[in-house]
C-alpha positions as a Markdown table, in Angstrom:
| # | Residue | x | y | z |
|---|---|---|---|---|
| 1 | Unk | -51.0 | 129.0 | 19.2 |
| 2 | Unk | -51.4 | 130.0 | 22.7 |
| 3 | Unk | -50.8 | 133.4 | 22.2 |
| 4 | Unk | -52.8 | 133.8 | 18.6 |
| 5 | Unk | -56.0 | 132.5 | 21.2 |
| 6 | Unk | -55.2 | 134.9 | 24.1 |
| 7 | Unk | -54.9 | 137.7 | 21.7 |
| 8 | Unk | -57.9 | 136.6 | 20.3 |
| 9 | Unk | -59.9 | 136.2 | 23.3 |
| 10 | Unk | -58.5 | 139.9 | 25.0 |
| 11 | Unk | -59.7 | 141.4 | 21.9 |
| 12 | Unk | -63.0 | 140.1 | 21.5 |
| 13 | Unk | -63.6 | 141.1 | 25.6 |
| 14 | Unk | -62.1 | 144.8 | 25.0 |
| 15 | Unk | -64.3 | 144.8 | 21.7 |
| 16 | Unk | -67.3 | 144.3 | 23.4 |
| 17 | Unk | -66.3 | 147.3 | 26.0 |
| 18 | Unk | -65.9 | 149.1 | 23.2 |
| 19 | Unk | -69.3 | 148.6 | 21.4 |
| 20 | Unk | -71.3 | 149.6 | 24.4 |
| 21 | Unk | -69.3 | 152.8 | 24.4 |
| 22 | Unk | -70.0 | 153.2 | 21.0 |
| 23 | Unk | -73.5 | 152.3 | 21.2 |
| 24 | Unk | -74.9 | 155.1 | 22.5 |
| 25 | Unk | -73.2 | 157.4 | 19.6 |
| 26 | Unk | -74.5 | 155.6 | 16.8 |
| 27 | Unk | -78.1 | 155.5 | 18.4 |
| 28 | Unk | -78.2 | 159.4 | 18.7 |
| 29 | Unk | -76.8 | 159.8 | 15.3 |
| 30 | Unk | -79.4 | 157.2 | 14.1 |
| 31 | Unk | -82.1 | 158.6 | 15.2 |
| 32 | Unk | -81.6 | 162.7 | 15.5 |
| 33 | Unk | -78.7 | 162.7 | 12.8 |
| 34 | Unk | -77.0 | 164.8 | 15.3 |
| 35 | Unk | -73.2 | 163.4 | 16.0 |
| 36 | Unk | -72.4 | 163.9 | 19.6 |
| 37 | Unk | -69.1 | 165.0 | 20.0 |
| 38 | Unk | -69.7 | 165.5 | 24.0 |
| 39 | Unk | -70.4 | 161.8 | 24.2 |
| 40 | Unk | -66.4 | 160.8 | 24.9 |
| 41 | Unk | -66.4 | 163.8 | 27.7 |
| 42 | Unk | -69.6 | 162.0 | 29.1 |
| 43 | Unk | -67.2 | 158.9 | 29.4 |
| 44 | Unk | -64.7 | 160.7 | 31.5 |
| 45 | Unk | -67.4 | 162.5 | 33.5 |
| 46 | Unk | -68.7 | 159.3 | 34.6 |
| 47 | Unk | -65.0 | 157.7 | 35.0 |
| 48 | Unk | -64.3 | 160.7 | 37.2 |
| 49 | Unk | -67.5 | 160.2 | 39.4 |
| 50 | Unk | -66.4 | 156.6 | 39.8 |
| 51 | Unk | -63.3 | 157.3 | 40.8 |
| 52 | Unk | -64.7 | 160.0 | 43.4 |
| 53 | Unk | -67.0 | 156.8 | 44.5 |
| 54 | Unk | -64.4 | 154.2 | 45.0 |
| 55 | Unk | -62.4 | 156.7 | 47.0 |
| 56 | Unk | -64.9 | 158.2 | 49.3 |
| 57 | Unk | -67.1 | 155.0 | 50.2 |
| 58 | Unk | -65.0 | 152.1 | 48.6 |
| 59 | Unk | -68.2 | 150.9 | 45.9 |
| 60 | Unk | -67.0 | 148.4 | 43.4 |
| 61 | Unk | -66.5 | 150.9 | 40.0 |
| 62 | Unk | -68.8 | 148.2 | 37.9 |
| 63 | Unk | -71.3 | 148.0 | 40.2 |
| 64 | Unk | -71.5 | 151.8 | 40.5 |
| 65 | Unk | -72.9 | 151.8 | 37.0 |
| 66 | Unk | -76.2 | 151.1 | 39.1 |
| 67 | Unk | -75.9 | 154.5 | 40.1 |
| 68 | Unk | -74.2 | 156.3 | 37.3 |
| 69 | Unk | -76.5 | 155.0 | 34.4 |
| 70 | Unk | -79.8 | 156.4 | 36.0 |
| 71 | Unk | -77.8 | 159.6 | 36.7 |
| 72 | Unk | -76.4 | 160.3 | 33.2 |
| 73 | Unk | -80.1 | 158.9 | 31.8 |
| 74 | Unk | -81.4 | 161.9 | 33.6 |
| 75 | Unk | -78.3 | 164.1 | 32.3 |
| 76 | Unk | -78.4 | 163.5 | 28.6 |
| 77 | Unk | -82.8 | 164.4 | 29.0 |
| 78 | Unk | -81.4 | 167.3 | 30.8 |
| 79 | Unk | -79.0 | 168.2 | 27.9 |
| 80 | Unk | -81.2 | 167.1 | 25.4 |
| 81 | Unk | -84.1 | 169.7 | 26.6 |
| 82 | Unk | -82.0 | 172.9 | 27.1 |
| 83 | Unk | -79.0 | 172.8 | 25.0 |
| 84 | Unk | -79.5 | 170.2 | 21.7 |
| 85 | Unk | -83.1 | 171.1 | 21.2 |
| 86 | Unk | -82.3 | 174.3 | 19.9 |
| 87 | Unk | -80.5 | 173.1 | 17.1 |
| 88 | Unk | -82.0 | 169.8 | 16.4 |
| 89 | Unk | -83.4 | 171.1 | 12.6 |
| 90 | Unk | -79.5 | 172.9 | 11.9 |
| 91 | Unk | -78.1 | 170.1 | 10.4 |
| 92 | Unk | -74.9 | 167.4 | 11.7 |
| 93 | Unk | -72.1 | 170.6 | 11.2 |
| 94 | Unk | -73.7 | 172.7 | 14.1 |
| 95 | Unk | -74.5 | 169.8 | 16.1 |
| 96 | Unk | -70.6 | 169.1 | 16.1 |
| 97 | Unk | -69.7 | 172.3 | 16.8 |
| 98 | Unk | -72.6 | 172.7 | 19.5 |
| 99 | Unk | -71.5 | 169.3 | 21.5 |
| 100 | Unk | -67.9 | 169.8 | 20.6 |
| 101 | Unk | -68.3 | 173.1 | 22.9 |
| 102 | Unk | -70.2 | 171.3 | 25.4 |
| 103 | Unk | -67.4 | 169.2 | 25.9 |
| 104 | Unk | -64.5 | 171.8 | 26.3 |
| 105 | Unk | -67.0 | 172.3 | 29.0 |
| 106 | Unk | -66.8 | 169.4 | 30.7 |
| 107 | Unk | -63.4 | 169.4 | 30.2 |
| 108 | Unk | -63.1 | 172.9 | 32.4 |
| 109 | Unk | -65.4 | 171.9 | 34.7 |
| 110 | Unk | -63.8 | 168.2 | 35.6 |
| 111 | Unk | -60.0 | 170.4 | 35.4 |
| 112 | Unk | -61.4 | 172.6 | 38.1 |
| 113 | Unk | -63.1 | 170.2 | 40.4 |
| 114 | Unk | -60.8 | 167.1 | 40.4 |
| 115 | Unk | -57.4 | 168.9 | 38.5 |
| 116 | Unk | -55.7 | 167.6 | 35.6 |
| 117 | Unk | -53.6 | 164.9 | 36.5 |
| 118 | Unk | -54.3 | 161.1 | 35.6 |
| 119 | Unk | -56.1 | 159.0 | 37.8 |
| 120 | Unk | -57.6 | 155.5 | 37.8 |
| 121 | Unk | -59.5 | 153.0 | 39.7 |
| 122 | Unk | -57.6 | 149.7 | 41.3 |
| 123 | Unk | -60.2 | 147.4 | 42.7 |
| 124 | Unk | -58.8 | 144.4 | 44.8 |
| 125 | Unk | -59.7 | 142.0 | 41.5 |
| 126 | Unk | -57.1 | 144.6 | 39.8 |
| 127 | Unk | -54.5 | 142.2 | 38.8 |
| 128 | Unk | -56.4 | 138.9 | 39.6 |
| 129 | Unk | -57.0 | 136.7 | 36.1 |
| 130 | Unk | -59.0 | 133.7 | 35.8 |
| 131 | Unk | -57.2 | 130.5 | 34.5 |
| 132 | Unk | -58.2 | 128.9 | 31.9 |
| 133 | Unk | -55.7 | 126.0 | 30.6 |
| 134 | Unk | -52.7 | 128.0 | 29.6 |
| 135 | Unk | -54.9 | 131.1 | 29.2 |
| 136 | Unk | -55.4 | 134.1 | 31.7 |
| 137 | Unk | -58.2 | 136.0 | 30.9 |
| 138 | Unk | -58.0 | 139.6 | 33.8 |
| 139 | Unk | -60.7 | 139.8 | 36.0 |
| 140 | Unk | -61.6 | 143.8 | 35.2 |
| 141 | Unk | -61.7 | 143.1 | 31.7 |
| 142 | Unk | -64.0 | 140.3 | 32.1 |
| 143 | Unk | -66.5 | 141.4 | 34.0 |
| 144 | Unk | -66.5 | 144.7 | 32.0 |
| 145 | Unk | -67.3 | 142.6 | 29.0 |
| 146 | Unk | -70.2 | 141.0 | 31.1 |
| 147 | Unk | -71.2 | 144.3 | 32.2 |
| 148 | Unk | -71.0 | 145.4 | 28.5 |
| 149 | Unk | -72.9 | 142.4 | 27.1 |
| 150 | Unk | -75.8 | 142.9 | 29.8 |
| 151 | Unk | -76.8 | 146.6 | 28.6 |
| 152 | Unk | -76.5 | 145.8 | 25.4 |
| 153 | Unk | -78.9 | 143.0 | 25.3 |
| 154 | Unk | -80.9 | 145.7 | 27.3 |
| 155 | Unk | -81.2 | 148.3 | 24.7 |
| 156 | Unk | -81.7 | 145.5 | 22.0 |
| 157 | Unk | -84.9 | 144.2 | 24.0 |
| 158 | Unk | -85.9 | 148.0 | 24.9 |
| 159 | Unk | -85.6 | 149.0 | 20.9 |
| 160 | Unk | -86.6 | 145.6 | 20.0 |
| 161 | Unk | -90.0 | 144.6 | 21.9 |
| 162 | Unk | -91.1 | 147.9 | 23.7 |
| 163 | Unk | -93.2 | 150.2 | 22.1 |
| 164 | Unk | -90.9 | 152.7 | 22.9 |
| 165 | Unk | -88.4 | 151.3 | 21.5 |
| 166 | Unk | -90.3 | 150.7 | 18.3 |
| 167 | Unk | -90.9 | 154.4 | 18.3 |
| 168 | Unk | -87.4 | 155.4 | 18.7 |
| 169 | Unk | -86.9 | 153.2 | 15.2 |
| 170 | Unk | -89.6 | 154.1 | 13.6 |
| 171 | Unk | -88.3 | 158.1 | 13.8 |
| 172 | Unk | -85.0 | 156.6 | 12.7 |
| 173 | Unk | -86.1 | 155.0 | 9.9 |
| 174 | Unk | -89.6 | 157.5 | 8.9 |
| 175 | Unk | -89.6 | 160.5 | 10.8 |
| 176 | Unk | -92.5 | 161.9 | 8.6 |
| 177 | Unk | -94.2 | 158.4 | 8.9 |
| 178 | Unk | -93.9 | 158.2 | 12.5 |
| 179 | Unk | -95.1 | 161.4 | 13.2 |
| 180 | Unk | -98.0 | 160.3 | 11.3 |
| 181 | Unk | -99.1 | 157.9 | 13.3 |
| 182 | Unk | -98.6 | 160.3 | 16.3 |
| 183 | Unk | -95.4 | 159.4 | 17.3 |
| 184 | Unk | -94.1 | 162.6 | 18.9 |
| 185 | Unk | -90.4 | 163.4 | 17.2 |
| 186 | Unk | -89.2 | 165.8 | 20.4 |
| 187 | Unk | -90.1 | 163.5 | 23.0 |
| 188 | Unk | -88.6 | 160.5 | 20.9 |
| 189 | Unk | -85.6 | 162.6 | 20.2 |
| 190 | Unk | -84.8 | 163.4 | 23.9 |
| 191 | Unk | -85.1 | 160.4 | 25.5 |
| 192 | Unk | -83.0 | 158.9 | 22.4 |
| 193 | Unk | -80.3 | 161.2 | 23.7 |
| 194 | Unk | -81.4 | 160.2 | 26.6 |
| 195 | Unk | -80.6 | 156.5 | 26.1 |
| 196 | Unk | -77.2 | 157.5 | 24.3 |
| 197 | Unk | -76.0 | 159.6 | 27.6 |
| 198 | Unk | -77.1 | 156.2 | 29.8 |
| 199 | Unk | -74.9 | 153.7 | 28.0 |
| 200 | Unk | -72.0 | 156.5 | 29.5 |
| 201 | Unk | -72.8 | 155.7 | 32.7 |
| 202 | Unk | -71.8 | 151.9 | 32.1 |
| 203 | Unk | -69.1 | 152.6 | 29.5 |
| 204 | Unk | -67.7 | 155.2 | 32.2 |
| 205 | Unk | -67.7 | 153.3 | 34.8 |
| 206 | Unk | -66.0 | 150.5 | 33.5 |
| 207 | Unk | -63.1 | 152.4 | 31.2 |
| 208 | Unk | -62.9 | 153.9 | 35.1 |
| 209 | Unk | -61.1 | 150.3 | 35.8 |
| 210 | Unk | -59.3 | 149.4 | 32.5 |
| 211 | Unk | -57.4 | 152.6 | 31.4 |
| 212 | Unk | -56.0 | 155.9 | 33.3 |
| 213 | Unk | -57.8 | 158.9 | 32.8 |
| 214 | Unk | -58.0 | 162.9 | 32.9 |
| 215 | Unk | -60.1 | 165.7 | 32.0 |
| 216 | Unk | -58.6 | 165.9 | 28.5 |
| 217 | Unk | -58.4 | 162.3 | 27.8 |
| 218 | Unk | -62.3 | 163.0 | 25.9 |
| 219 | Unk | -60.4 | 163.7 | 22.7 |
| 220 | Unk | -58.8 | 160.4 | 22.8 |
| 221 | Unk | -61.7 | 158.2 | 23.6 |
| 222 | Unk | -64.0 | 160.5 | 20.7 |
| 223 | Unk | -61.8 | 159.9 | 18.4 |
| 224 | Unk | -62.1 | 155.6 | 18.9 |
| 225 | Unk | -66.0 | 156.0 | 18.8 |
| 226 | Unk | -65.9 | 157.9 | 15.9 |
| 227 | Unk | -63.8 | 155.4 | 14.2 |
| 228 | Unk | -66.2 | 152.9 | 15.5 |
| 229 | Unk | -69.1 | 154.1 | 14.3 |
| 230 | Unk | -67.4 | 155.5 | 10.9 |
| 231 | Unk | -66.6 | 152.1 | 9.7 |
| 232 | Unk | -69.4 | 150.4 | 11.0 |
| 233 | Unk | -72.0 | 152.5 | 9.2 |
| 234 | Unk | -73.7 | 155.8 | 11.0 |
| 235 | Unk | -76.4 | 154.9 | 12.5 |
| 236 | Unk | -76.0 | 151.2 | 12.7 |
| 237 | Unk | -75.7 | 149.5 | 15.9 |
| 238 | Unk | -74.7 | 146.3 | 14.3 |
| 239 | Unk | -72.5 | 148.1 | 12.4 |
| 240 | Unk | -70.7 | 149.7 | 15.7 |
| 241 | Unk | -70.2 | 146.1 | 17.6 |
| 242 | Unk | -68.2 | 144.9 | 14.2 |
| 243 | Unk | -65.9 | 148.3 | 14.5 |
| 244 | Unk | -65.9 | 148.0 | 18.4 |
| 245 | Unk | -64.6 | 144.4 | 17.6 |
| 246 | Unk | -62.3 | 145.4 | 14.9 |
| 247 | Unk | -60.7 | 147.7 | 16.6 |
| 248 | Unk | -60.2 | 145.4 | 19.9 |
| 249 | Unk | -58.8 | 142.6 | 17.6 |
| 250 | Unk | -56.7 | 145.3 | 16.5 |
| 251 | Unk | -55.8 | 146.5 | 19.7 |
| 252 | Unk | -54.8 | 143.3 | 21.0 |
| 253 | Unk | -53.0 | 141.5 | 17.8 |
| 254 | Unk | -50.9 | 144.5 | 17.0 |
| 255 | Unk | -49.9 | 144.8 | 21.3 |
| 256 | Unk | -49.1 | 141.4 | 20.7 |
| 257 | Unk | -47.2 | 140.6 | 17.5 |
| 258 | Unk | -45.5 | 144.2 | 17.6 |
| 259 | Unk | -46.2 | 147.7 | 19.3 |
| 260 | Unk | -49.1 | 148.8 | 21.5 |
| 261 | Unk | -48.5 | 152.3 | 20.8 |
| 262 | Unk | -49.2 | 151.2 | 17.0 |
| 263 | Unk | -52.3 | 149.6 | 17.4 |
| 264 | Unk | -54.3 | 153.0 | 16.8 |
| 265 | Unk | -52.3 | 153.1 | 13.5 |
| 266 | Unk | -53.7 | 150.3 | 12.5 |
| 267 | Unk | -57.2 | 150.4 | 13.2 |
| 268 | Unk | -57.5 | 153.6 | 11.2 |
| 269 | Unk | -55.5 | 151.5 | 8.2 |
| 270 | Unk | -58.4 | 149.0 | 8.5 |
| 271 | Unk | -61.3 | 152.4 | 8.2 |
| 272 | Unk | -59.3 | 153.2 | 5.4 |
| 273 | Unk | -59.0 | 150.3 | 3.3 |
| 274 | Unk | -63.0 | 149.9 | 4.4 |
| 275 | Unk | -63.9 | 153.3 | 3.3 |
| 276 | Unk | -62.0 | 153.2 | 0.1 |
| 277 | Unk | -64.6 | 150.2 | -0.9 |
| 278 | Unk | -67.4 | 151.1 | 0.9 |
| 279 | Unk | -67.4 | 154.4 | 2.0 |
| 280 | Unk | -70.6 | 154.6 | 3.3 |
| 281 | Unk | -69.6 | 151.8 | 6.4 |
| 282 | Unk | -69.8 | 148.3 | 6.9 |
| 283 | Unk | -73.5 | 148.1 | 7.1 |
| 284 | Unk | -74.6 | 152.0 | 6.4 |
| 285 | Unk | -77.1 | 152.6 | 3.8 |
| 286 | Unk | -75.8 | 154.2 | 0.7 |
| 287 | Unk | -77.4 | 158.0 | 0.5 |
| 288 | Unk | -79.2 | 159.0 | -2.9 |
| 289 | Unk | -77.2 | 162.1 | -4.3 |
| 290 | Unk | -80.0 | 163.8 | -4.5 |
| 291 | Unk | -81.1 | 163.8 | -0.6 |
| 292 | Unk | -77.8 | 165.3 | -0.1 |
């Protein structure tokens, strides 16, 4: 029973990692329908400048998400402005291909400036755990959840009880609408992007701390959010916290009762079996065929 409620509990606190990261995805899809395919070579950008941080001046890596979510805030308006503009009215097939070349990109860049070899960041809590009865909960992965659970509370109150935020939904939701009531789409889109690119620069920071990294390691960590945000719904941030938690559980349970390196297996099982019922996600709206 003890270990069924440490599996439990490691899943639910690497699920909620997890949904931050895939936060940001489903809120640029949500609102721009563009899919982001740069956003897992954000991650690793950030995880790299953290690194660089820790080693140089010895900053906590969580804590330097006060510096890198600003930072990548300003980056993704950056991005936003002079690259995705152009193709914001192509359709979702050139925004992949766009931001999947933006990442290769990245990629070169980060395998020029810091080389390709893994790298991670050891803080002095690294192997420390809090006790709890017979449980041992590790002190990175708790305060990455807490880290994860702050921002997202965050963006729910910004897209919740901001006018700003209400804008940002209301282009979601009504673009035609909203731009009827003079909602401006461009400056909604990019600092929608925007807000995507900052949740990097917590989600960065803390993957920084709980997994090894290198330049290439963008494919790995796309590939999750997409599954994330896949069975969740597009475009639903409730919708990405459920797959965030499914696939922690699912992380954790299989690690547990059989093979870590099978847990992957699994959690694309579970998107299967989903989509075969509900292929439009978890909580995803259902298209009319003929809006196709």
């Amino acid at each position: 029973m003890t270990q069924l409620a440490q599996a439990l509990i490691l899943g639910l606190l690497i699920g909620g990692v997890y949904a931050l990261m895939a936060s940001g995805l489903t809120l640029i899809f949500g609102v721009m329908r563009i899919i982001n395919i740069a956003q897992g070579a954000f991650l690793i950008l950030v995880a790299m400048f953290t690194w660089w941080l820790w080693t140089h001046t010895g900053i906590d890596p969580i804590l330097a998400s006060v510096i890198t979510t600003p930072l990548m805030f300003g980056f993704g308006w950056i991005v936003y402005r002079v690259v995705i503009s152009r193709i914001r009215d192509s359709g979702p097939s050139m925004s992949v291909l766009l931001t999947f070349g933006f990442a290769l990109v990245v990629e070169g860049v980060l395998n020029l400036v810091a080389g390709n070899k893994f790298k991670s960041v050891t803080p002095s809590y690294f192997e420390e755990s809090f006790r709890i009865g017979s449980l041992s909960l590790p002190k990175t992965q708790v305060y990455g959840f807490v880290a994860a659970v702050v921002v997202l509370v965050a963006l729910y109150v910004v897209l919740s009880r901001t006018w700003t935020g209400r804008a940002i939904r209301a282009t979601s939701q009504n673009p035609s609408g909203a731009a009827l009531v003079g909602v401006g789409a461009a400056g909604t889109a990019a600092l929608a992007f925007a807000l995507g690119s900052a949740t990097t620069g917590v989600g960065g920071s803390i993957l920084s701390v709980l997994y090894p990294f290198f330049p290439a390691s963008h494919y790995d960590w796309i590939s999750r959010l997409l599954g994330i945000v896949v069975l969740g719904g597009l475009g639903s941030l409730p919708g990405a916290m459920v797959g965030a938690l499914v696939l922690g559980l699912a992380e954790t349970m299989t690690a547990t009762y059989w093979s870590l390196q099978w847990s992957s297996l699994v959690f694309y099982l579970v998107i299967l079996v989903v989509l075969l019922f509900r292929p439009q996600g978890v909580f995803g709206a259902r298209l009319r065929e003929d809006a196709a």
